[in-house]
C-alpha positions in Angstrom: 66.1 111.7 -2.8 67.4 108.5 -4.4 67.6 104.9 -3.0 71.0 104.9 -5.3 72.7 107.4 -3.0 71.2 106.1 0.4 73.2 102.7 -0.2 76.1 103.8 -1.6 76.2 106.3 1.9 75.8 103.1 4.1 77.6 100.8 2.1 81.1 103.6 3.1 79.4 103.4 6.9 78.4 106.4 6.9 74.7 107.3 9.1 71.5 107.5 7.5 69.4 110.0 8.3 65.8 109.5 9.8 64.4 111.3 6.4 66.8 108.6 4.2 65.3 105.8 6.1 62.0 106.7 6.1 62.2 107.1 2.4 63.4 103.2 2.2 60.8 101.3 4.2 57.9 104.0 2.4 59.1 103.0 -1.5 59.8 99.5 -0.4 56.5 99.4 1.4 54.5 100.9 -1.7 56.7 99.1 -4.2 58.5 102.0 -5.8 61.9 100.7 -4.6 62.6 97.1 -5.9 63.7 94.2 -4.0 67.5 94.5 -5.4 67.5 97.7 -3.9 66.3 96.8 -1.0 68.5 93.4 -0.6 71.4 95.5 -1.5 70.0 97.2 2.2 69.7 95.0 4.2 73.5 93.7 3.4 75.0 96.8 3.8 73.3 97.3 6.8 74.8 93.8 7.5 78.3 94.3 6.4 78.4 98.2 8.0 75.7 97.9 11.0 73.7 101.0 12.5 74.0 103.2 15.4 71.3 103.4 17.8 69.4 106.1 16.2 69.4 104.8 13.0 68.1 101.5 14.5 65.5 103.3 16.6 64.6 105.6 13.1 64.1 102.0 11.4 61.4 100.7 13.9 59.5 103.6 14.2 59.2 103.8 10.2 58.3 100.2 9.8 55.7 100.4 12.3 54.3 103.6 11.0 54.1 101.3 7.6 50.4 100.0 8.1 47.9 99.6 11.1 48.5 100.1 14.7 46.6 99.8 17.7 45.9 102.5 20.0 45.6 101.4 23.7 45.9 105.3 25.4 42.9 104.6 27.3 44.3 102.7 29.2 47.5 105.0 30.7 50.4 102.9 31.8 48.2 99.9 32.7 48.7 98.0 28.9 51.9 95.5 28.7 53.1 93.1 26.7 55.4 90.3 26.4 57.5 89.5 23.8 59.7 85.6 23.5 61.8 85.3 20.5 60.8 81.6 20.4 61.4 78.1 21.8 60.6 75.2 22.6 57.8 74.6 24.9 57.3 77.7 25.5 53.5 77.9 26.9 54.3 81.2 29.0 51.7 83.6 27.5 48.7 81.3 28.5 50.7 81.7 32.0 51.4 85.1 32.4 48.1 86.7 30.9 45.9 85.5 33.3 48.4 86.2 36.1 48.9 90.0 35.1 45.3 90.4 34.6 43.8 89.4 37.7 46.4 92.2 39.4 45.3 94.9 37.2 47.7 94.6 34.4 45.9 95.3 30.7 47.6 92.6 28.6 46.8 93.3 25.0 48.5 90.6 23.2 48.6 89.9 19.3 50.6 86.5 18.7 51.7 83.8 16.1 52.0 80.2 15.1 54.3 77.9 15.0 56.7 76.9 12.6 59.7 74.0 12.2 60.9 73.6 15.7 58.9 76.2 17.6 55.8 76.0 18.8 53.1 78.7 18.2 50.7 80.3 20.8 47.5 80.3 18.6 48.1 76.6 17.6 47.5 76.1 21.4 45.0 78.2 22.3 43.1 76.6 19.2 43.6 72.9 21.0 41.1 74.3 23.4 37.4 73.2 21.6 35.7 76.3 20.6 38.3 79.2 21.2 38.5 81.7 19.1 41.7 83.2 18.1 40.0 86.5 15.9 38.1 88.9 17.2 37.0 92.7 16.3 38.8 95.4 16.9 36.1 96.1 19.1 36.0 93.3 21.2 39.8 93.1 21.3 39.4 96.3 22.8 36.3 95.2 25.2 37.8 92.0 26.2 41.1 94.1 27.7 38.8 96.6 29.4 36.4 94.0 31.3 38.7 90.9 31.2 42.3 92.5 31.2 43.3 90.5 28.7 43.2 88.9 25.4 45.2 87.2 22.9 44.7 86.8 18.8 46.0 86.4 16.1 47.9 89.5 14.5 45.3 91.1 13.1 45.2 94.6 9.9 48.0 95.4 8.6 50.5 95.4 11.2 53.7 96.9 10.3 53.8 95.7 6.8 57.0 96.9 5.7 58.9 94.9 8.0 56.8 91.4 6.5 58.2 92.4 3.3 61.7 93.0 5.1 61.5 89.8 6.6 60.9 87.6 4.3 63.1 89.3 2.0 66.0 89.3 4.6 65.0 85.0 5.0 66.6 84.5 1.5 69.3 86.7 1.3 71.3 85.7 4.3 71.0 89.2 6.0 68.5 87.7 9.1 71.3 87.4 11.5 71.9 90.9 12.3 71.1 92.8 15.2 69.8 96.2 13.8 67.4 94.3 11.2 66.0 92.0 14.6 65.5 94.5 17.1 63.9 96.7 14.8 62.1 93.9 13.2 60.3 92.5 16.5 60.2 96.3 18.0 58.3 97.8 15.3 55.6 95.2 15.4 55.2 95.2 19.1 55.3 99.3 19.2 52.8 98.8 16.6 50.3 96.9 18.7 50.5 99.4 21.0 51.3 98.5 25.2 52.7 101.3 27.0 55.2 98.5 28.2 56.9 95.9 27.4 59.0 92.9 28.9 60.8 90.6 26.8 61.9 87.1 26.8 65.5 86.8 25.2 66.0 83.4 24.6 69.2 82.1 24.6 70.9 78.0 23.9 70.2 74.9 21.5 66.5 75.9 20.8 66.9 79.8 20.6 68.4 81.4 17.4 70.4 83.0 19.8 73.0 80.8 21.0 75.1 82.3 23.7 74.6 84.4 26.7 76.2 87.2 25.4 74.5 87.3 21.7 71.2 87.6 23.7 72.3 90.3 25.7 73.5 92.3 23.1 69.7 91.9 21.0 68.4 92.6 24.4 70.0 95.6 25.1 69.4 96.6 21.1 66.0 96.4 21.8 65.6 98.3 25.2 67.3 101.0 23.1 65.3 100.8 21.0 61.6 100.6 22.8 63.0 103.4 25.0 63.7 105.9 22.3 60.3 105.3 21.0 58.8 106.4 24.4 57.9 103.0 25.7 59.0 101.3 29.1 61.2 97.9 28.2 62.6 95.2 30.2 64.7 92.1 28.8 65.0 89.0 30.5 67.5 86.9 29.0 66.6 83.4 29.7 67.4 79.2 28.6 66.4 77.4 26.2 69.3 74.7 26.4 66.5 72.5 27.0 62.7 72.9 26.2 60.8 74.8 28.5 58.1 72.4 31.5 57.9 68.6 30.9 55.6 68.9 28.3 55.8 69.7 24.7 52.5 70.0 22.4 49.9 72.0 21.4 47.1 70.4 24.4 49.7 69.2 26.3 51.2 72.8 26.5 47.9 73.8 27.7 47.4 71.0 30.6 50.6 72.1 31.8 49.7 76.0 32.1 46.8 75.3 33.6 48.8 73.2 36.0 50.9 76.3 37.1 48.2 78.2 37.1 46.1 75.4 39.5 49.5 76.1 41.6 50.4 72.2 41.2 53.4 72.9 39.3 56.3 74.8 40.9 59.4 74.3 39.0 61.9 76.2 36.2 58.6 76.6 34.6 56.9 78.6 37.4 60.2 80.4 38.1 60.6 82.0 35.1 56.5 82.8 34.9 57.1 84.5 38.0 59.9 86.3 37.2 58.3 87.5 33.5 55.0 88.0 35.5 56.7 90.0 38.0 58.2 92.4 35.9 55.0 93.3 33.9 53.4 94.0 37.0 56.1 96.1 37.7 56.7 98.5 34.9 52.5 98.2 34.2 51.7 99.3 37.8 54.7 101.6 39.0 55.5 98.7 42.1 58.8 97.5 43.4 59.4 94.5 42.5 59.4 92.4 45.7 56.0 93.7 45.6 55.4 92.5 42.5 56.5 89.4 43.2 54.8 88.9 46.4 51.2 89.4 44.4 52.5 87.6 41.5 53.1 84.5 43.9 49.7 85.2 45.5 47.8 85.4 42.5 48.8 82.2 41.8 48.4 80.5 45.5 45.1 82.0 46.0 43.5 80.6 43.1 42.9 84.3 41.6 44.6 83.7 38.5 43.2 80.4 37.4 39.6 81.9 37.4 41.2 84.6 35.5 42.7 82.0 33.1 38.6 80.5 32.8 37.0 84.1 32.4 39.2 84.7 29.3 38.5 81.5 27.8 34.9 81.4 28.0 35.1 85.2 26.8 36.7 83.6 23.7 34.7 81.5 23.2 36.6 78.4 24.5 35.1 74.9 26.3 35.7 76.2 30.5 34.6 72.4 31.0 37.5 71.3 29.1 40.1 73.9 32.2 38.0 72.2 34.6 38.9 68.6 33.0 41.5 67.8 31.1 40.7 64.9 29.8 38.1 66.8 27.3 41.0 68.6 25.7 42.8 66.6 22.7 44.3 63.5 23.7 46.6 61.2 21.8 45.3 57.7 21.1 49.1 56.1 20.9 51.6 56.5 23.4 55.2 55.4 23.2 58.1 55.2 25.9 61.2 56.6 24.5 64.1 54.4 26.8 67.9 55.4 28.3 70.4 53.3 26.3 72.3 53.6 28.9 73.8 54.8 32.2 75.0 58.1 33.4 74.0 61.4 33.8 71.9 63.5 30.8 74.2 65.7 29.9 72.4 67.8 27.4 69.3 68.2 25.2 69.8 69.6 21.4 66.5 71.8 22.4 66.0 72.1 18.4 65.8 68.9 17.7 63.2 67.6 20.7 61.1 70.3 18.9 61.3 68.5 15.4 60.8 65.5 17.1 57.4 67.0 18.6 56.5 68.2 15.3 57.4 64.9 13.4 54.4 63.4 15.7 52.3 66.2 14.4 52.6 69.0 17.1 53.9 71.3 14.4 54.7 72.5 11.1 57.2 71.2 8.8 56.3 73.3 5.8 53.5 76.3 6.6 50.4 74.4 5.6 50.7 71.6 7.4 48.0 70.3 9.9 48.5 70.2 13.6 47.4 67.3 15.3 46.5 68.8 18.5 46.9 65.7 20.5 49.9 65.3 19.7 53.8 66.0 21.4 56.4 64.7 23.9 56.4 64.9 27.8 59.3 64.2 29.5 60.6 62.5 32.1 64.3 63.4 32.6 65.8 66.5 31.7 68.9 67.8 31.6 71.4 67.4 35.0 69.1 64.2 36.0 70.9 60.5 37.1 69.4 57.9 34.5 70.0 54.2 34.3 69.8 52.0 31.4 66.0 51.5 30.2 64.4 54.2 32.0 61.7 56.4 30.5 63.4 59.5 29.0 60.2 60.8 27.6 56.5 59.2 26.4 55.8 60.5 22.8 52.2 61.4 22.1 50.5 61.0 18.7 47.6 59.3 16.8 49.4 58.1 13.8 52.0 55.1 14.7 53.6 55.6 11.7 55.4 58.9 12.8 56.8 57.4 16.0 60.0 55.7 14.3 61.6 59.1 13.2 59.9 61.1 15.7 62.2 58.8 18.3 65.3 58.0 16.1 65.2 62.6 16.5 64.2 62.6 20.1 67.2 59.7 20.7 69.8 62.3 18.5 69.1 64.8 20.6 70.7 63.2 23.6 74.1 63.6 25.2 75.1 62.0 28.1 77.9 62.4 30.8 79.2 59.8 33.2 79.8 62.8 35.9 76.8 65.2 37.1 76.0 67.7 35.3 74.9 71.0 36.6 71.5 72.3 34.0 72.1 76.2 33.1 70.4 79.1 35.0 66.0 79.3 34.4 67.1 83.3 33.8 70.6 84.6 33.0 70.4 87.8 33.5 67.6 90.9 33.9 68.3 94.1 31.8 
């Protein structure tokens, strides 16, 4: 078999076979096929797209390209989430606890932040103490007598698709379907839940920007989970304006835990719920008004906060700090970002709130950057809200004064306003 004659059959359109594709990600894995084969790939793949086997034949080779996990002990009990990334976007340290403390095994490997997103490990690290690596053995002990845990990816998790991916980052072949549903599936199938709900996100602060691109990757995905054997649900959801009031690595964290303390009931807690409720779902066979209903109770009854402590201590992480607050990070300079004027807010550039969070020192401009844990935004009005000339839009968090000029001059850019009302866009679009 040679690479030569796989791309010039998929650069006429033509099908690859599950043998032809296998024999790409293998070579490009080991290094026998060279990165201008494998660019030359990825844009025909662009330029003539794949069917649904093909696609489903990609993922299952790239995450049969290094480690995976193996979770069978656990029957249909192990679920995962998947977001592809926002702003604000603190729903893991949410949803664990909740699907855990119903039964739910929630094995969950996650990532960091970079640019305008922010990254789960960055805020589980603003808790003092927590530790975002364990064993493969106490991964494994922490799901059976916790139900949960969350690291960092660990092994050598589908390594072919790293190589893909970083590849496909400089040769203008990211945006496209096939190569993103197989790219996110074969990682997840590679950590190994039984099922799997995903968050499509979808606006300003997604990298998909309409309703319809995020149901098409969602639906690509489903596809794709399902022909690998694995139960999948895709909630397509906004992020036309940064998800809660609060954006920041221990400020994320305060505002879980406020959800979690049931204090906080808001787009927020919908969309928890709705994520929550379908993990419970598809992990333990229930309808889902039944889900729901001990979603909402596991919340009301306290249940899931303690389940939010347990993990933490079992990671290694300051409880005290849960119990009060104010021992997490806190930001020694705080400035009042101010309306210019009257009106309605007519829309947040979800993006660029998130580069203003990071020019405080949330996040990460370039990869080695370091977080400043303290620091990020919270806000005050959102999008649909009436504002009047000199009220608090937002109060920027940081301990370095000297970021607060662009980190506002950003936050200010981001701003449309409206002199009619506004109606804000749907917490969840649609359900697949």
């Amino acid at each position: 078999m040679r690479m030569y004659d796989i791309l010039q059959k998929k650069r006429m359109g033509e099908p690859l076979t599950r043998e032809e594709i296998t024999f790409f990600v293998r070579g490009y894995t080991d290094g026998t096929i060279p990165d201008y084969q494998a660019s030359a790939f990825t844009m025909a793949v662009c330029c003539r797209g794949m069917n649904e086997k093909e696609t489903a034949d990609l993922t299952e080779a790239m995450m049969h390209s290094g480690d995976t996990v193996d979770l069978s002990m656990f029957g249909d009990r192990s679920v995962d989430k998947h977001s592809t990334g926002g702003v604000g976007d603190k729903t893991t340290m949410i949803l664990a606890p909740i699907v855990a403390s119903l039964g739910g095994k929630v094995a969950k490997m996650t990532g960091r932040g970079l640019g305008h997103t922010g990254g789960t490990l960055d805020k589980l690290e603003s808790i003092p103490g927590f530790r975002t690596t364990l064993t493969a053995d106490e991964f494994i002990s922490h799901i059976d007598k916790i139900g949960m845990a969350v690291i960092g990816q660990s092994g050598e998790l589908a390594p072919a698709d790293k190589k893909l991916y970083a590849l496909r980052d400089v040769t203008a072949t990211v945006d496209c379907i096939p190569l993103i549903a197989s790219s996110i599936m074969s990682k997840k199938l590679a950590a190994g839940s039984h099922s799997i709900v995903l968050d499509v996100k979808v606006g300003s602060g997604a990298f998909m920007k309409t309703v319809e691109e995020g149901r098409t990757l969602a639906r690509a995905m489903i596809d794709v989970g399902e022909a690998c054997g694995h139960k999948v649900r895709a909630l397509v959801t906004n992020m036309d304006a940064p998800l809660g009031m609060c954006i920041g690595n221990a400020l994320e964290v305060k505002e879980a835990v406020a959800v979690l303390r049931g204090e906080q009931k808001d787009a927020l807690y919908d969309i928890c719920v709705e994520l929550a409720t379908n993990m419970i779902s598809l992990s333990l066979s229930l309808p889902m008004e039944e889900s729901r209903r001990q979603v909402v109770e596991a919340i009301d009854s306290g249940r899931a906060y303690d389940k939010m402590k347990e993990w933490i201590a079992a990671q290694g992480g300051d409880v005290a700090a849960i119990d009060d607050l104010t021992r997490l990070p806190t930001a020694t300079i705080l400035h009042e970002v101010k309306a210019p004027c009257d009106g309605y807010l007519a829309h947040m550039d979800t993006e660029s709130v998130g580069i203003s969070a990071s020019l405080l020192g949330a996040g990460r401009i370039e990869k080695d950057d370091v977080i400043d844990y303290s620091a990020g935004i919270v806000l005050q009005k959102k999008t649909g809200d009436r504002i009047s000339s000199g009220d608090v839009l937002a109060v920027l968090h940081t301990t370095d004064a000297g970021r607060i000029p662009a980190a506002e001059a950003k936050f200010l850019s981001a701003l449309t306003y409206s002199d009619s009302p506004v109606t804000p866009e749907p917490t969840v679009h649609c359900i697949l």
